[in-house]
GUBA-753720 format. One line per 8 residues: number of its first residue (from 1); their letters; for each residue x, y, z of N, C-alpha, C. Coordinates in pm, whole numbers, plus 32768, in hexadecimal, padded with zeros to 4 digits. Layout:
<pts>
NUM = A = X:Y:Z:X:Y:Z:X:Y:Z  ...
</pts>
This chain:
<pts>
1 = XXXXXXXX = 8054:7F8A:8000:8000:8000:8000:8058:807C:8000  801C:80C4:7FC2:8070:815C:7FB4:8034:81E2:7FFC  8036:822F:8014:7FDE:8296:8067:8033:8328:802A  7FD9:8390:7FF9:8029:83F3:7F9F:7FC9:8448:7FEE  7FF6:84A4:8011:7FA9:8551:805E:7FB7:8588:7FC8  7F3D:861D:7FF6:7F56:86A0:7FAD:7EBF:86F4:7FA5  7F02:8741:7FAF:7E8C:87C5:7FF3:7E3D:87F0:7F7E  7DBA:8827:7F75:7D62:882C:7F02:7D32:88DE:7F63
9 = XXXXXXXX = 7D19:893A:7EE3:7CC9:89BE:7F0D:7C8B:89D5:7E7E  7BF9:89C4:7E76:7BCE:89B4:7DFE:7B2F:8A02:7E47  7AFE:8A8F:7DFF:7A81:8ACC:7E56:7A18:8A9A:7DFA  79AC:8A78:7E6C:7910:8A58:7E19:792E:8A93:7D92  78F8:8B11:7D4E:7909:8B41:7CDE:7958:8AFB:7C5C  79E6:8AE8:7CA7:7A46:8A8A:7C28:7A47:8A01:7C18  79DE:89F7:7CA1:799D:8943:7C8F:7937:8923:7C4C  78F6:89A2:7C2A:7874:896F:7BFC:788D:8943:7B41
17 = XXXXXXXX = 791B:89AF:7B0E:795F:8997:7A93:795D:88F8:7A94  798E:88BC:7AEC:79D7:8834:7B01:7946:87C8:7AD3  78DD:87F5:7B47:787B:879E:7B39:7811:87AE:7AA9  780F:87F2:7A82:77E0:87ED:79ED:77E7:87A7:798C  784F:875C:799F:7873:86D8:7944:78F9:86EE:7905  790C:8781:7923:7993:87AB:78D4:7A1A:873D:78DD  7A2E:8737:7982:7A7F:86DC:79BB:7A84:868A:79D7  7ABA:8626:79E5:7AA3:85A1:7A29:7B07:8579:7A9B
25 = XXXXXXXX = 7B58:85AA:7AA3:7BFE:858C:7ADB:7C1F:861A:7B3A  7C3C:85F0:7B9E:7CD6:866E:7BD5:7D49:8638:7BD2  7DB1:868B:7B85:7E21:868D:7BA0:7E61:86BB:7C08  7EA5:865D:7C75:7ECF:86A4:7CE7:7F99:8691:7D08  7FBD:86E8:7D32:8055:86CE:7D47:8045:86B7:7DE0  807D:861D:7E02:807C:8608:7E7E:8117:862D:7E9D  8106:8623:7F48:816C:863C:7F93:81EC:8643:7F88  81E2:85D7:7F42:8291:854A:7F22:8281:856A:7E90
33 = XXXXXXXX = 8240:85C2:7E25:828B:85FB:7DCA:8235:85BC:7D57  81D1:8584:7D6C:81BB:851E:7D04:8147:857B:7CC6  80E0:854F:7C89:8090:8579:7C1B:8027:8527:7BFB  7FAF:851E:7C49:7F57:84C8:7C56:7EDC:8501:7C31  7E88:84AE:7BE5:7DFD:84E8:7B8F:7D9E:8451:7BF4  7D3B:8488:7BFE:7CE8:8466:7C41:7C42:847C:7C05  7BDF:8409:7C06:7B64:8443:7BF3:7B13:84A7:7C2E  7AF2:8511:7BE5:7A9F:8564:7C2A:7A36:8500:7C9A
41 = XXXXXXXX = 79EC:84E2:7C6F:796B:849A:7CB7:79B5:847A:7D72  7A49:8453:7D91:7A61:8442:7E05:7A60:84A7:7E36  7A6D:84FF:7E17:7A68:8590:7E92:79D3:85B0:7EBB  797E:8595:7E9D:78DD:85AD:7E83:7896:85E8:7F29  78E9:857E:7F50:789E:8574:7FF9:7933:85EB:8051  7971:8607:804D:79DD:865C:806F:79B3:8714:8019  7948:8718:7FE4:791F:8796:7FB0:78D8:87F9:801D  78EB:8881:8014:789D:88A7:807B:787E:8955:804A
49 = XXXXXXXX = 7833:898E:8079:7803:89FE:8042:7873:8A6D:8031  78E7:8A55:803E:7957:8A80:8020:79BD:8A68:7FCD  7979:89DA:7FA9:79CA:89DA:7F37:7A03:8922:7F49  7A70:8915:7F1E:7AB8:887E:7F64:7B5B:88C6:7F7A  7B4A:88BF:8000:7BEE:88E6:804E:7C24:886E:80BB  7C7C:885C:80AA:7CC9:8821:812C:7D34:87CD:80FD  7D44:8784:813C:7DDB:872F:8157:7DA3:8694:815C  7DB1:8649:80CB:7DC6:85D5:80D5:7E2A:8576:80A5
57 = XXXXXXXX = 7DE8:84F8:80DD:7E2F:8479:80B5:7DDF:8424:805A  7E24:83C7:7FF2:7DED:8367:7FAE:7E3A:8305:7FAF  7E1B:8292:7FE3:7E43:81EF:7FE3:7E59:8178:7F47  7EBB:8196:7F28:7EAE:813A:7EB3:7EE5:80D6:7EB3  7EB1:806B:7E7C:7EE5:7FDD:7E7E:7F6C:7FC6:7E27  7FAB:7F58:7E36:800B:7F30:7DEF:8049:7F4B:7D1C  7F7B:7F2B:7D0C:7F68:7F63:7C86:7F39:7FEF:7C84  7F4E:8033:7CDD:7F55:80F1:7CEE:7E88:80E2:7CB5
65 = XXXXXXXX = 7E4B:8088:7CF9:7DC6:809B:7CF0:7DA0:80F0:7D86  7D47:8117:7D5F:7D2E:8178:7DF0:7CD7:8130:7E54  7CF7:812A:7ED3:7C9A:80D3:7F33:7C81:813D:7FAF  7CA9:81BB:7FB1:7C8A:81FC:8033:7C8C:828F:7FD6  7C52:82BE:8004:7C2E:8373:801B:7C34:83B6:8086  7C69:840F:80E9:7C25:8457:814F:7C5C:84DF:8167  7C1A:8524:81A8:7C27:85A2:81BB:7C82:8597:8230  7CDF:85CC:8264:7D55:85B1:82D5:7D39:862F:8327
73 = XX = 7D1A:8628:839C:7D17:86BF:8404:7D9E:8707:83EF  7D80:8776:83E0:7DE3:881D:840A:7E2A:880D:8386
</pts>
């Protein structure tokens, strides 16, 4: 298992671009340097009238399939 951080600041407004169908993917630069695209649809429940902000982690398996999501405190 692999575990990659990296912080997301994205406001309601430039999410709503996202959810339109335009996008499907975020591209995110985690912690340790890497460059990870991810399905939109996992952030869904981590949205909030501000937008989607904070500090996470994603769990990927051996074949870099994704098995964890979460939002990490502070």
């Amino acid at each position: 298992m692999r575990r990659l951080r990296f912080r997301l600041t994205i406001s309601g407004a430039e999410l709503q671009r996202y959810y339109t169908g335009r996008v499907s993917a975020l591209t995110v630069m985690t912690e340790q340097g890497l460059r990870l695209q991810l399905p939109l649809h996992h952030f869904r429940r981590f949205v909030g009238h501000t937008g989607l902000n904070g500090r996470f982690e994603v769990v990927l398996d051996e074949g870099n399939a994704l098995r964890q999501l979460q939002r990490l405190e502070g």
